[in-house]
C-alpha positions in Angstrom: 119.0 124.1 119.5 119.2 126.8 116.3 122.1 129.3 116.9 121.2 133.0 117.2 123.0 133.4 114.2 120.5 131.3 112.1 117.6 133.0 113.9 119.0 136.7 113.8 118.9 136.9 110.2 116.5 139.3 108.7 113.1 138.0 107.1 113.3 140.3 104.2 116.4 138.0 103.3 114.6 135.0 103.9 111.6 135.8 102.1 114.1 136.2 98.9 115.8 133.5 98.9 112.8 130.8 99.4 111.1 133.0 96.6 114.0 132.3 94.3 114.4 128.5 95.5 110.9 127.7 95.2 109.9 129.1 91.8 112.8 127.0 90.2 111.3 124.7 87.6 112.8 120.9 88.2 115.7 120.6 86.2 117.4 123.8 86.5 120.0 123.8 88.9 123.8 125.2 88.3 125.6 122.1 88.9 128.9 122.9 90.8 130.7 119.7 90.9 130.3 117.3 87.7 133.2 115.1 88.7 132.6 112.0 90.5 135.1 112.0 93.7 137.6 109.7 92.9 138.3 106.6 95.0 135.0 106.2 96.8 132.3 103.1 95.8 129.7 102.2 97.8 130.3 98.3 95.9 128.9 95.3 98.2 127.3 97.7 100.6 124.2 98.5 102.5 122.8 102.2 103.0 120.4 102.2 106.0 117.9 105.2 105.7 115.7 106.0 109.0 112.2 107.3 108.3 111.1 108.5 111.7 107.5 107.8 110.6 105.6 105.0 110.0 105.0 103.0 106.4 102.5 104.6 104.2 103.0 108.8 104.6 104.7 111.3 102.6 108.3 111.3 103.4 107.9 107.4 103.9 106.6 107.4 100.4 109.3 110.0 99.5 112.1 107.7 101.0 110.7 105.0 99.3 110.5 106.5 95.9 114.3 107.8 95.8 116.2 104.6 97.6 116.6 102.3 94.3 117.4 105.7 92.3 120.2 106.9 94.9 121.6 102.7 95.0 121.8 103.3 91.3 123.0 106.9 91.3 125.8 106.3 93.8 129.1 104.4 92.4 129.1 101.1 93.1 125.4 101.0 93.0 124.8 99.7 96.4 121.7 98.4 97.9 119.7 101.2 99.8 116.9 99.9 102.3 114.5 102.2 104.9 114.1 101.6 108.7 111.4 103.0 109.9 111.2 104.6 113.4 108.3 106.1 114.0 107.2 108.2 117.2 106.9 111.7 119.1 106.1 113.4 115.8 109.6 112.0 114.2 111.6 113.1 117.4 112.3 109.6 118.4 113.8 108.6 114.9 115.9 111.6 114.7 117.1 111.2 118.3 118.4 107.9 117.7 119.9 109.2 114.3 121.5 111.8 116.1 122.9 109.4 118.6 123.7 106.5 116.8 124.0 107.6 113.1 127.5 106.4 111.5 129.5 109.0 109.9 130.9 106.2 107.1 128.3 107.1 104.3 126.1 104.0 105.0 123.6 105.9 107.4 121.1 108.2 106.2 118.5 109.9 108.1 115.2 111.3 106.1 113.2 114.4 107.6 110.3 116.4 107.5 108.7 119.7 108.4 107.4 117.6 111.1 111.4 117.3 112.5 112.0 121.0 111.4 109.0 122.9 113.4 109.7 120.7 117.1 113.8 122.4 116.5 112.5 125.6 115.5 110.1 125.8 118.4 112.6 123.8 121.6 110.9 121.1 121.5 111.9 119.2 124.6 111.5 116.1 123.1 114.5 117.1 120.4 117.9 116.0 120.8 118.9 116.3 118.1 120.8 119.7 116.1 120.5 120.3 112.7 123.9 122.0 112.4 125.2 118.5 113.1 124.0 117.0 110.1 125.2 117.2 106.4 122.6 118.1 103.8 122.4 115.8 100.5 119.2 116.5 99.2 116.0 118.9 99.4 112.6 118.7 98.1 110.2 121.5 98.0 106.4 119.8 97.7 103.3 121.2 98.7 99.6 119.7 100.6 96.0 119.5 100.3 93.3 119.6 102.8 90.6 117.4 102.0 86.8 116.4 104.1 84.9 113.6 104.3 81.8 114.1 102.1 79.8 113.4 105.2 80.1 116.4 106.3 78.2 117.6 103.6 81.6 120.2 102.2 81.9 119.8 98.4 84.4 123.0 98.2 86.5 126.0 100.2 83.5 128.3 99.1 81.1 126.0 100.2 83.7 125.3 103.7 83.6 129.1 103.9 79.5 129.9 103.8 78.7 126.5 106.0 81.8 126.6 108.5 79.4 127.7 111.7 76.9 125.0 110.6 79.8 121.6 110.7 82.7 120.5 113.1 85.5 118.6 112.3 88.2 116.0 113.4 91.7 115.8 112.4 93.8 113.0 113.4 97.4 114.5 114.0 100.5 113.2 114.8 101.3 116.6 117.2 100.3 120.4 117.3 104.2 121.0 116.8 104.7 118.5 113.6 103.8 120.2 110.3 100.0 119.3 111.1 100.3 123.3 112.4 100.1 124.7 108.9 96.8 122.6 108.3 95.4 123.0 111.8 96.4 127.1 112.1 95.2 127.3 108.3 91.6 125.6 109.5 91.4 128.3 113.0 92.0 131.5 110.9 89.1 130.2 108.6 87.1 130.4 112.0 86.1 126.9 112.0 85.9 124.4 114.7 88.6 121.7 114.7 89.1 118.9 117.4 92.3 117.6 117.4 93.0 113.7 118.0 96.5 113.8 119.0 99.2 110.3 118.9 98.9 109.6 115.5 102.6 108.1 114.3 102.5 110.3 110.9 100.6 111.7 108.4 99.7 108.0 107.0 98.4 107.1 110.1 96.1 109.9 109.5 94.9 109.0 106.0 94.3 105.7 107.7 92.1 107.3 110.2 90.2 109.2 107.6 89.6 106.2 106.0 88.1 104.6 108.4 85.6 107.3 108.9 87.3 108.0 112.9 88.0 111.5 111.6 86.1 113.9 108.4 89.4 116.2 108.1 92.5 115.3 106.7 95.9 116.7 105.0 98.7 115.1 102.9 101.9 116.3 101.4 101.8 116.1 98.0 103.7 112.7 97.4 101.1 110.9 99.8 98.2 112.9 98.4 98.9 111.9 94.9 99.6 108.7 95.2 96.6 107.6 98.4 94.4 110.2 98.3 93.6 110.5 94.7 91.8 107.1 94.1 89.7 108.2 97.6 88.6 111.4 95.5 87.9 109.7 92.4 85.9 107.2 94.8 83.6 110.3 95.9 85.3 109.4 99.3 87.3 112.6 99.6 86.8 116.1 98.8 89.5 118.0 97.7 89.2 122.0 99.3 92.1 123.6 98.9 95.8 123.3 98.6 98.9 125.3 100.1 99.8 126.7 97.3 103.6 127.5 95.9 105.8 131.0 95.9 106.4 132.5 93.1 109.7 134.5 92.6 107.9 137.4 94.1 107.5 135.2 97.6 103.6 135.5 96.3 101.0 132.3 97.3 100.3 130.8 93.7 98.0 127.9 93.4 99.7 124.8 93.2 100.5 123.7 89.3 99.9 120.1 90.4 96.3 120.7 91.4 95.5 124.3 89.6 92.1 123.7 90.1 92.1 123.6 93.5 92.6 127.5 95.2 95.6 127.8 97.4 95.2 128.9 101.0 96.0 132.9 100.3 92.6 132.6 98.1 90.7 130.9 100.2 91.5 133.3 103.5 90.7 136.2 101.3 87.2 134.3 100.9 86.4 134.1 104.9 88.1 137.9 105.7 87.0 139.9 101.8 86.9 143.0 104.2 89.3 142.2 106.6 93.0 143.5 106.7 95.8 140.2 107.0 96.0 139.2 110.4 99.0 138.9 112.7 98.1 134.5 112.7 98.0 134.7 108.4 101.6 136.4 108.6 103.0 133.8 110.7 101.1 130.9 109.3 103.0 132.1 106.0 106.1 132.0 107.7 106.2 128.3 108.8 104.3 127.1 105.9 108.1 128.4 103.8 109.8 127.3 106.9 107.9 124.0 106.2 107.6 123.4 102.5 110.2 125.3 100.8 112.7 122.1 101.6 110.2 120.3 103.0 111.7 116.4 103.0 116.0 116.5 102.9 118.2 113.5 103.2 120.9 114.3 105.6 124.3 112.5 106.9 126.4 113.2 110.1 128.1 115.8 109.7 131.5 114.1 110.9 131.5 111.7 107.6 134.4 112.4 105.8 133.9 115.4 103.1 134.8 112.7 100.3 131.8 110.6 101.0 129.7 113.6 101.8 130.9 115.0 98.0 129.7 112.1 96.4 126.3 111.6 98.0 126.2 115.4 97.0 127.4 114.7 93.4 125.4 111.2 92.7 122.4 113.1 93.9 122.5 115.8 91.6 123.5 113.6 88.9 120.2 111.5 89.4 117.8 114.6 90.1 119.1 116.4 86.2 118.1 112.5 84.7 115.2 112.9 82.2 114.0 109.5 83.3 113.9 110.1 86.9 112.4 113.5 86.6 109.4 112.0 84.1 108.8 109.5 87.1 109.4 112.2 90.0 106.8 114.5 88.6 104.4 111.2 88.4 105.0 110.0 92.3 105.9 113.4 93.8 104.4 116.3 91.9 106.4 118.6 89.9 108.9 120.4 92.2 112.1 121.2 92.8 114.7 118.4 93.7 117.8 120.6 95.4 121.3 119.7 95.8 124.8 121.2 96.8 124.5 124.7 97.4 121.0 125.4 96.8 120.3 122.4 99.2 122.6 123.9 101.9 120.4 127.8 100.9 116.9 126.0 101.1 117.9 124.2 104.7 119.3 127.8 106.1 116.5 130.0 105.4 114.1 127.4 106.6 116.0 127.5 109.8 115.3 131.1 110.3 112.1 131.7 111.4 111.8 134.9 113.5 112.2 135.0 117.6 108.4 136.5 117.6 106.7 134.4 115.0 107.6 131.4 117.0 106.9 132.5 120.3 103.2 133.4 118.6 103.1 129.3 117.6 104.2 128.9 121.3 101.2 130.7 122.5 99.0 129.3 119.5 99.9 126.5 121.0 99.5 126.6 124.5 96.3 128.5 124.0 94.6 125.7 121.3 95.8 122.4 122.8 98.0 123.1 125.8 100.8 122.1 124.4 103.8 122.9 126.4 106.7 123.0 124.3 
């Protein structure tokens, strides 16, 4: 479980750090090492990366995306292949990571907010302790929430003035996986949600929206752009709003991957115009930085020798400051930062340190909206 330490620090702090991380344009980082560790090569070998979700969502498209970059970016260029476990809203994958995971440089485990909220909020699923893990890479991204044009929705002003007249269904992998920060987002907008829990990732929940079981949905930006997109251009998806992205101030700014759409700040300001911010908007805040800001990370055991760990670290860096890769990165994942070394170890800290009363609010969120006993 998170050590008071991590969740004793203050918020203020917290707040100022994501800001700073999350405003970063890609490509800007202060690369501390620029020496490849000498002696170590990955040559004739095979890198196992668990996805603890199923084929087809974001981090599985995220994992998917970097595994032939890192097998080319590491020395020795070895061959990097994704096993995916998916279950309890990523707990079982990162169980068995946690148990099993080698510390030799060849086992890779790839998380999500949907990992980071069940440890934030003791879980009891979660066996797992992030302070046993080594971090090698960070990605901030961001999310859209989208309807079925059924529904009759055809924008967050529209969701706004109609949301007494329709009801909605999300398919959701768990009320503690990142499907909070869509589902608490949709309550404080005063609409009706149901829930349809025991979907194995946010894919499976696309799939379900496809197949017209459910009329709400929400994707990280990697799965939005790359499965969503052809449904909107279809007419068989409509785009409301997205999460939107901190500026250096630790202001909401609408997302510059979809600037049309109004981020979630906007669209609350729509539903509540005369309304002061609510205790729910201040924590939904809170755990949508504690769930984006380094959002996907690829981590190794801890234990693995600090010259492996320094060249995962260095290769990483190396490939996320390529022009190539970042002109593709941008296409597949949207255009945020990729963190390494230090600013990957910041980004996974303050994430880590949401407040003693923010998450016992969630807790009672919880309990209270879907009896869910954490």
């Amino acid at each position: 479980m998170p050590s008071n330490t991590l969740r004793n620090h203050k918020i203020s702090t917290k707040l100022t750090r994501l800001s700073a991380l999350f405003a970063m344009t890609i490509g800007v980082f202060s690369i501390s090492t620029n020496t490849q560790v000498q002696g170590v090569s990955f040559e004739g070998e095979r890198v196992e990366v668990i996805v603890p979700f199923k084929e087809g969502g974001g981090t599985d498209t995220w994992s998917r995306f970097f595994a032939p970059y890192l097998g080319k970016a590491l020395p020795g260029q070895p061959v990097v292949v994704i096993k995916n476990i998916p279950g309890g809203g990523s707990t079982k994958g990162a169980n068995q990571f946690a148990r099993r995971g080698k510390d030799n440089g060849l086992n890779l485990l790839a998380t999500s907010a949907s990992t980071q909220f069940p440890y934030l909020l003791s879980d009891r699923r979660v066996r797992y302790d992030y302070n046993d893990w080594s971090v090698i890479l960070a990605s901030s991204t961001g999310g859209v929430v989208y309807v079925s044009p059924s529904t009759g929705i055809t924008s967050a002003a529209d969701l706004v003035a109609k949301k007494d007249k329709v009801s909605f269904k999300y398919a959701s992998q768990g009320a503690a996986s990142i499907d909070l920060v869509a589902l608490l987002a949709m309550d404080l907008l005063d609409t009706e949600v149901q829930a349809v829990f025991g979907m194995k990732g946010r894919g499976a929940g696309r799939l379900a929206f496809e197949r017209g079981e459910v009329n709400l949905d929400s994707q990280t930006s990697s799965s939005y752009l790359k499965k969503v997109i052809p449904l909107v251009e279809e007419g068989k998806a409509i785009p409301l709003f997205s999460f939107g992205i901190l500026d250096k101030n630790g202001q909401l700014q609408r997302d510059p991957n979809f600037p049309e759409l109004p981020n979630f700040a906007e669209v609350y300001k729509m539903a509540h115009p005369d309304s002061t911010v609510e205790e729910g908007y201040k924590v939904w805040r809170k755990f949508f930085i504690a769930g984006y800001v380094a959002q996907k990370m690829f981590f190794v055991p801890k234990s693995t020798p600090e010259d492996i760990v320094q060249t995962w670290r260095d290769s990483a860096t190396k490939l996320v400051t390529d022009p190539t890769f970042l002109e593709k990165a941008e296409e597949v994942l949207g255009n945020y930062p990729q963190l390494t070394n230090e600013q990957a170890e910041q980004a996974l800290q303050a994430v880590l340190e949401v407040d003693e009363k923010s998450q016992e609010w969630i807790r009672q969120w919880l309990l209270k909206n879907y009896n869910a006993k954490l």
